[in-house]
Every structure is written in structure tokens, then in C-alpha cells.
C-alpha positions in Angstrom: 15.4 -41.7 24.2 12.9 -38.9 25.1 15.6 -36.5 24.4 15.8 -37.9 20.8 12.4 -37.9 20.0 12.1 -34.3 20.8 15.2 -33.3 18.7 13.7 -35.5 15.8 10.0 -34.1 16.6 11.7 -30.5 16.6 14.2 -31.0 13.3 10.8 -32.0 11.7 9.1 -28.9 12.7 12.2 -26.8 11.5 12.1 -28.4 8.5 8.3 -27.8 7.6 8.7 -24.7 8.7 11.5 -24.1 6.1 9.5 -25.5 3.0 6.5 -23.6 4.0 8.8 -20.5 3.4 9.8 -22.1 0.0 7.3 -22.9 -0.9 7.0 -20.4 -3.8 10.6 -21.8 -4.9 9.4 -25.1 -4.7 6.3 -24.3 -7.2 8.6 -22.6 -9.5 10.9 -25.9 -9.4 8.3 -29.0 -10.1 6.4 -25.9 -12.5 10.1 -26.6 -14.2 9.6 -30.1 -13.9 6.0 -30.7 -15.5 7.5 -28.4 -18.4 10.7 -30.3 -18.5 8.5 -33.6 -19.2 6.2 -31.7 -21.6 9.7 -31.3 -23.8 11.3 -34.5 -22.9 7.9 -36.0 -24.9 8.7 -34.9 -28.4 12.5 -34.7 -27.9 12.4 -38.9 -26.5 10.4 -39.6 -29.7 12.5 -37.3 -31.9 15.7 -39.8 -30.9 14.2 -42.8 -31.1 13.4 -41.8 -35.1 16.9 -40.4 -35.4 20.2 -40.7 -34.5 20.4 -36.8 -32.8 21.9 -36.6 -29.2 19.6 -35.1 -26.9 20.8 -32.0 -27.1 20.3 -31.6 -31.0 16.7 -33.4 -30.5 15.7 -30.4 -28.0 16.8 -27.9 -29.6 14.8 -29.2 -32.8 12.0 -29.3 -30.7 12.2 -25.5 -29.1 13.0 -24.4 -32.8 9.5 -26.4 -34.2 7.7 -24.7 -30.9 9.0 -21.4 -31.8 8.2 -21.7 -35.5 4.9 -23.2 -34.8 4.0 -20.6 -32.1 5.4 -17.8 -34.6 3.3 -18.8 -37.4 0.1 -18.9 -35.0 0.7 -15.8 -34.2 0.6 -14.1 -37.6 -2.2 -16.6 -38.3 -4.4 -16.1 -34.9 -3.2 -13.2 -32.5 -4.5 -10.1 -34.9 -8.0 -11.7 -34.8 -7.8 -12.6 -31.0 -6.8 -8.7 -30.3 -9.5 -7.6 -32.7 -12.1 -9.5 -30.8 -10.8 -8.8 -27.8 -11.2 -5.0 -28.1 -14.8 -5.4 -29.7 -15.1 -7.5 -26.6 -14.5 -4.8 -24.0 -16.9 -2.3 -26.6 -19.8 -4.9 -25.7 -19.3 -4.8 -21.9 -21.8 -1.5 -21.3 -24.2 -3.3 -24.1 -23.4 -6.5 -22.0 -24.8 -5.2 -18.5 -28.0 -3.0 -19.8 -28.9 -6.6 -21.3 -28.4 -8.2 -17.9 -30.4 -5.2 -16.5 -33.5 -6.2 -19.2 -33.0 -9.5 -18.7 -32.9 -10.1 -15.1 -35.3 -7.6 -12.7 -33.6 -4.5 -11.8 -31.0 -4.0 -8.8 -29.5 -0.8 -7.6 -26.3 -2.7 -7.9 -27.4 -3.4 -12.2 -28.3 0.6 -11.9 -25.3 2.0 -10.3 -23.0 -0.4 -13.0 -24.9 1.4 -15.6 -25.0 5.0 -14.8 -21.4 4.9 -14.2 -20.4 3.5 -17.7 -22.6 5.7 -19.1 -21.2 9.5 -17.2 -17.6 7.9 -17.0 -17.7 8.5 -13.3 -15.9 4.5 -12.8 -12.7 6.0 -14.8 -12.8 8.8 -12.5 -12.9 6.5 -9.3 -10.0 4.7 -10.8 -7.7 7.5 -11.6 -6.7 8.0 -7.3 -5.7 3.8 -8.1 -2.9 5.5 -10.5 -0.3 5.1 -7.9 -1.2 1.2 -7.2 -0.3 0.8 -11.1 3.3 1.0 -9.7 3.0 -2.0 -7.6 0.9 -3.9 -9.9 3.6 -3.6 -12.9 6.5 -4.5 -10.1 4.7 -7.9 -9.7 4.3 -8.3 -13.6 8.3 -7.8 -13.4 8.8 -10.3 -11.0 6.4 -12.7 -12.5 7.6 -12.7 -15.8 11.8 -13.0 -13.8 9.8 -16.7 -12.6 8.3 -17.5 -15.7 11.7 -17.1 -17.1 13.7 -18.7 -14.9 11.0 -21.8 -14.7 11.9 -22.2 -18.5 15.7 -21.7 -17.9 15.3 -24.5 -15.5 13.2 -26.9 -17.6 15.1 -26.5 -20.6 18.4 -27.6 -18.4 16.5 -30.4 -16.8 15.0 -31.3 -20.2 18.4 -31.7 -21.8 20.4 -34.0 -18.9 17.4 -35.5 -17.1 19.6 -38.4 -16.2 21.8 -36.3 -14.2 19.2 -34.4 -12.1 17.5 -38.6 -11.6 21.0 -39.5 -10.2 21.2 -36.4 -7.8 17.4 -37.5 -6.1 18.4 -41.0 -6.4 20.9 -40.7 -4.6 19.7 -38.5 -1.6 17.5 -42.0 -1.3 19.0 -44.4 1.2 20.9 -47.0 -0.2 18.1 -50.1 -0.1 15.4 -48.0 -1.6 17.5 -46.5 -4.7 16.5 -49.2 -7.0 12.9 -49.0 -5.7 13.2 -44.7 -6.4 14.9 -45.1 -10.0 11.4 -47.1 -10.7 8.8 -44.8 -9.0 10.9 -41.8 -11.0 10.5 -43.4 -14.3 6.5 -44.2 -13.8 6.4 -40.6 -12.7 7.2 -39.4 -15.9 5.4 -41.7 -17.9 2.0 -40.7 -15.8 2.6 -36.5 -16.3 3.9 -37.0 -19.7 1.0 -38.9 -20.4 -1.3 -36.9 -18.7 0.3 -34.1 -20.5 -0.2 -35.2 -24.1 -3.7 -36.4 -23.2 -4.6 -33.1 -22.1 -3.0 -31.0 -25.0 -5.0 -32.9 -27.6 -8.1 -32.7 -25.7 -7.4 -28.8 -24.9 -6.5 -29.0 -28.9 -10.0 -30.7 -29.7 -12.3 -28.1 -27.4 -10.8 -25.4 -29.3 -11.1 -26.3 -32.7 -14.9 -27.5 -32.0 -15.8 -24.7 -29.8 -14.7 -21.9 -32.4 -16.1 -24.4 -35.6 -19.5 -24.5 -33.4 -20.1 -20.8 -32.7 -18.7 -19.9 -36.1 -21.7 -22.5 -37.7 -24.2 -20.6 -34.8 -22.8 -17.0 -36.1 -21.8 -16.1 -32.8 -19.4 -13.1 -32.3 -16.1 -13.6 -31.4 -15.7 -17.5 -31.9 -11.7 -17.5 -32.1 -11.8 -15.6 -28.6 -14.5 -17.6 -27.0 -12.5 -21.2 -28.2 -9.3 -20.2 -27.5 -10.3 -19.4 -23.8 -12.1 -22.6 -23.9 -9.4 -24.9 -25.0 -7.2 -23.4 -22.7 -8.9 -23.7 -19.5 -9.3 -27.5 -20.4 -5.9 -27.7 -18.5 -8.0 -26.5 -15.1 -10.7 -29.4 -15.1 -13.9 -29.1 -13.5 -13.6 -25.4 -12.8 -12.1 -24.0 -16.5 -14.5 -25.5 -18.9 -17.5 -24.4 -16.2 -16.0 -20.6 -16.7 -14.9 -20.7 -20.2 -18.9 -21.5 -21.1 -19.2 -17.6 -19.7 -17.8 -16.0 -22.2 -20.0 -17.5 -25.4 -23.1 -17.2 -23.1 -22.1 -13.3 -22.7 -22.0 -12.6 -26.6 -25.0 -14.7 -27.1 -27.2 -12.6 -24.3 -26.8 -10.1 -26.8 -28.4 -11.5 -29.7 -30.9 -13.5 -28.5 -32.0 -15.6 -25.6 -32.7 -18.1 -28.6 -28.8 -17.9 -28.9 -27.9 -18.4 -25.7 -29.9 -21.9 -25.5 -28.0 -23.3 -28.7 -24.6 -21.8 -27.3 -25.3 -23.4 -24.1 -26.3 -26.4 -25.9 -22.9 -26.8 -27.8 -20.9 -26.0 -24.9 -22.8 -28.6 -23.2 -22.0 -31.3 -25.4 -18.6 -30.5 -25.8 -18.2 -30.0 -22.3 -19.5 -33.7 -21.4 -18.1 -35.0 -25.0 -14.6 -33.8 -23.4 -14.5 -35.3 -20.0 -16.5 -38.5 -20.7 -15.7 -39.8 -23.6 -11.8 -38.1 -25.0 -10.4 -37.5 -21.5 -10.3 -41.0 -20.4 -10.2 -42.6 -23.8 -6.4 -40.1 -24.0 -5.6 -40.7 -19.8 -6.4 -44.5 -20.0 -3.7 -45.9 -20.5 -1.9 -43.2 -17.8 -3.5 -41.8 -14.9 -7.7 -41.8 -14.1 -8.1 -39.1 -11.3 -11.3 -38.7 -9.6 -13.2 -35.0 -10.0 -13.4 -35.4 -6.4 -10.1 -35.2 -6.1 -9.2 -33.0 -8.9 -11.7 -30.3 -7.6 -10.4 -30.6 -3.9 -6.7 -30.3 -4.8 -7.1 -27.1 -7.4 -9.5 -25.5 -4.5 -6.7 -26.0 -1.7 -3.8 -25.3 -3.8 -5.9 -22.5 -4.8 -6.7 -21.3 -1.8 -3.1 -21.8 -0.3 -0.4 -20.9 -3.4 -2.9 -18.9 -5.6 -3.3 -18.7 -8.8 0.1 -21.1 -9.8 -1.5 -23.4 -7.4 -4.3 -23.7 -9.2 -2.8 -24.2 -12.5 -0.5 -26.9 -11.1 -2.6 -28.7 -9.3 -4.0 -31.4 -11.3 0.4 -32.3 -12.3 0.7 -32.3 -8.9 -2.2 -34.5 -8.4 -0.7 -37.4 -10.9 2.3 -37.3 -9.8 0.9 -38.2 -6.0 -1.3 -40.3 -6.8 1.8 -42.4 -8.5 3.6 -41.9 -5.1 0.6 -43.0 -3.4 0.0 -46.5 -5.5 3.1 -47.2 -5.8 4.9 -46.6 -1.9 1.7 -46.3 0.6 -0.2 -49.0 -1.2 2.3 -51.5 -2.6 5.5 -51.2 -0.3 3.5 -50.1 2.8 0.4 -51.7 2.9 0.3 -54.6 0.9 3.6 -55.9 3.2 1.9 -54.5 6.1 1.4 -58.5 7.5 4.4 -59.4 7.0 6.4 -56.8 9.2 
């Protein structure tokens, strides 16, 4: 018996030990799998208003994506460049504001002098050869990204198969109970995931409406960064408010108060009142919680932990309700 136990204890060890050196892998995979749900969404809705088989419905839906994401472009990414390069112009006006604004430091001085003489490019140029090593983990970054889509679009368009294959590495009395805790699974990210894009949808359009009414520079820029660090609760919207504050400091500190105003309101706007309205009906996840698992996934996986944390977080929470709660706890007198 001992001798069991230390087998069992070991093959456990082995097998952390294994994941733990997979774990990049296994980011890549449920990455594929929080993407696969955000296109199983509009492709599940586009066949129950049709008669298209799933794999006519998706590819309907990656053409729309395309064609939506193609006309944005021509519509939005000239302006975005554009502001971003008037952007990096400000930066030097940026820091001699800081240096007026706040009491001088020889760290504010140092910044200075060296934009103005040019001596930071000079510093950089010996970090020419690290350029190397930077673009050879673009390379492989953008092999992930695109395998992480290859991988979603396959799951997207036979997710009954890939169910099967986990239902049926389930032992045999707990298969029903698994096809059940898959389905609320996806019902809980693919709601959290609609309920997040149209709130991500909302901060932009408001944020870049509000600084264009305030005549702020660069609104498109400053919205777009907004709405998209909605996905990264607590932390994102907190950072994104940087970026209007930054063009404001150099019109006015007047500016800066009504910015910080706006952002304030949309800020709490957001994730008191349209957040849970969207997730109420899905998943309500604690900032507590949100903030603790984007800081350890953070701080563990980087910055794809980060950015899957909070899908991560739904989907365990489910797992959590639904087998340590209700199948472990609850029944825990009657063992």
C-alpha cells in the first residue's frame, strides 16, 4: 500500500512537472479555445436563422470579420498611424511639461538633455545587435498567433468532435455530468465574451465622442487604447486613462481635470452599471478575484497570461460551482 501511494504521489509529481513545461502549449490551446467560442457565437446564431451547415455559417462569419476589419481599416488605421506619429513628436514636449509641472529631478533633467542633444539614440545604437533577437521573438510570436487561429478555426467548425474526445477521457459515471459542465462552460465565456465586446465597443465610441467634444488631441488613439484594454479589467481602463491625461498635460491643467473627469465616469459608467447589466445573466466575478488572477498569471505566463486571465477565471469559476460546490460539497454528508 505504501509502495502505491509513493508511485501515485510520484506519477503526480511527474505529471505536474510535465504541464509546468507545457505550459506555453497549453496557453496557446485554451487561447484557441476562448477564440473558438468567440466564433462559435455568431456562427450558432447564424444556423439557427438559416439552414447553412456549420461549415458554411463559419465561413460567413470569417468572411463578415474580414470585410468588417477591412473596411475599418481604410476607415480608422490611417488616422490611428497619423496620431500615433504626432504622438511620439509630443513625447520631448510631454516630459519638459512634467519637468514644469512637477519640481525638478535630475532623473526629469537627464530625460531632457538627452532628447534634446540626441545622446539616447546614441546609447541605443550598441542595442543594434539585440534587434536580432527581438525580431526572432516577433517571428515566433506571430508562428503562435497563427497557429492559435489555425486551431480555433478547426475547433470552431467540429466542436462536437473535440467535446467527445474530453468526454470521453472522463470516467465512465461522470461522462454525463462532463457533457453538462462543458456546455455551461461555453455558455459562461461566450457570454462573458459578447458582454465584454460590447462594453469594449461602448468605451470606445464614448471615449473618442468625449475628447473629440473636449478638443483633445488624438481622440481616435486615446479611445481605441481605451476600449481595448476593457478586455484587461481593473488594470487596463486604470492605464488606458494615461494616455488622454498625457495629451491633456499639454494644453492645460484645466484639460486634464475634464479629461480625467470623463474618463472617470466612463470608467465607473463601465464596470458598475454595463458590465454587470451585459455579464448578468452569465458570470459576476469578483475584482478581487479578477485582479489576483491577471497579477499571478501575469507574473507567472507574462504577458498572454495576463490577457487570458479573466477567460480563464470564468471558466474556473464554472468548474468550481458546478464540481467543488454542488457534487463535492453539497453531498459531502451523505458520503
Amino acid at each position: 500500500m505504501k509502495a502505491r501511494t509513493l508511485l501515485g504521489a510520484l506519477a503526480l509529481v511527474a505529471l505536474f512537472l510535465l504541464l509546468w513545461e507545457l505550459r506555453l502549449v497549453l496557453l496557446i490551446l485554451f487561447g484557441a479555445v476562448v477564440l473558438a467560442v468567440a466564433l462559435d457565437v455568431p456562427t450558432s446564431l447564424l444556423r439557427r436563422l438559416t439552414r447553412l451547415n456549420r461549415g458554411a455559417a463559419l465561413s460567413l462569419v470569417l468572411l463578415a470579420l474580414l470585410v468588417i476589419g477591412w473596411v475599418l481599416g481604410q476607415l480608422l488605421l490611417p488616422e490611428v498611424i497619423d496620431q500615433i506619429r504626432q504622438f511620439s513628436q509630443l513625447v520631448p514636449q510631454l516630459i519638459q511639461r512634467l519637468g514644469d509641472v512637477v519640481p525638478k529631478t535630475p532623473l526629469l533633467r537627464d530625460l531632457e538633455r538627452q532628447l534634446a542633444d540626441g545622446s539616447v539614440l546614441d546609447r541605443l545604437q550598441p542595442l543594434g545587435g539585440q534587434l536580432l533577437g527581438v525580431a526572432g521573438g516577433a517571428a515566433n510570436s506571430t508562428i503562435q498567433l497563427l497557429l492559435l487561429l489555425l486551431l480555433a478555426i478547426l475547433m470552431a467548425l467540429d466542436p462536437v468532435s473535440h467535446q467527445r474526445l474530453v468526454i470521453a477521457a472522463t470516467p465512465r459515471f461522470y461522462r454525463q455530468r462532463m457533457e453538462q459542465l462543458l456546455r455551461e462552460c461555453r455558455e459562461a465565456l461566450g457570454g462573458w465574451l459578447a458582454g465584454m465586446t460590447i462594453s469594449g465597443t461602448v468605451v470606445f465610441l464614448t471615449t473618442w465622442a468625449g475628447l473629440a467634444v473636449l478638443q483633445v488631441p488624438l481622440a481616435l488613439l486615446s479611445g481605441l487604447v481605451c476600449g481595448l484594454l476593457t478586455f484587461v479589467p481593473t488594470i487596463g481602463p486604470t492605464a488606458a486613462t494615461l494616455l488622454p491625461l498625457a495629451v491633456a498635460l499639454l494644453i492645460s491643467p484645466a484639460k486634464v481635470i475634464q479629461v480625467l473627469v470623463l474618463r472617470l465616469l466612463l470608467q465607473n459608467g463601465e464596470a458598475f452599471l454595463l458590465t454587470p447589466l451585459l455579464l448578468s445573466r452569465t458570470v459576476n466575478l469578483l475584482p478581487t478575484v479578477a485582479l489576483m488572477a491577471q497579477l499571478s498569471l501575469g507574473a507567472l505566463l507574462g504577458l498572454p497570461g495576463l490577457l487570458l486571465a479573466l477567460p480563464l477565471v470564468v471558466v474556473l469559476q464554472v468548474i468550481c460551482e458546478e464540481v467543488l460546490v454542488r457534487d463535492v460539497m453539497d453531498r459531502w454528508d451523505q458520503v
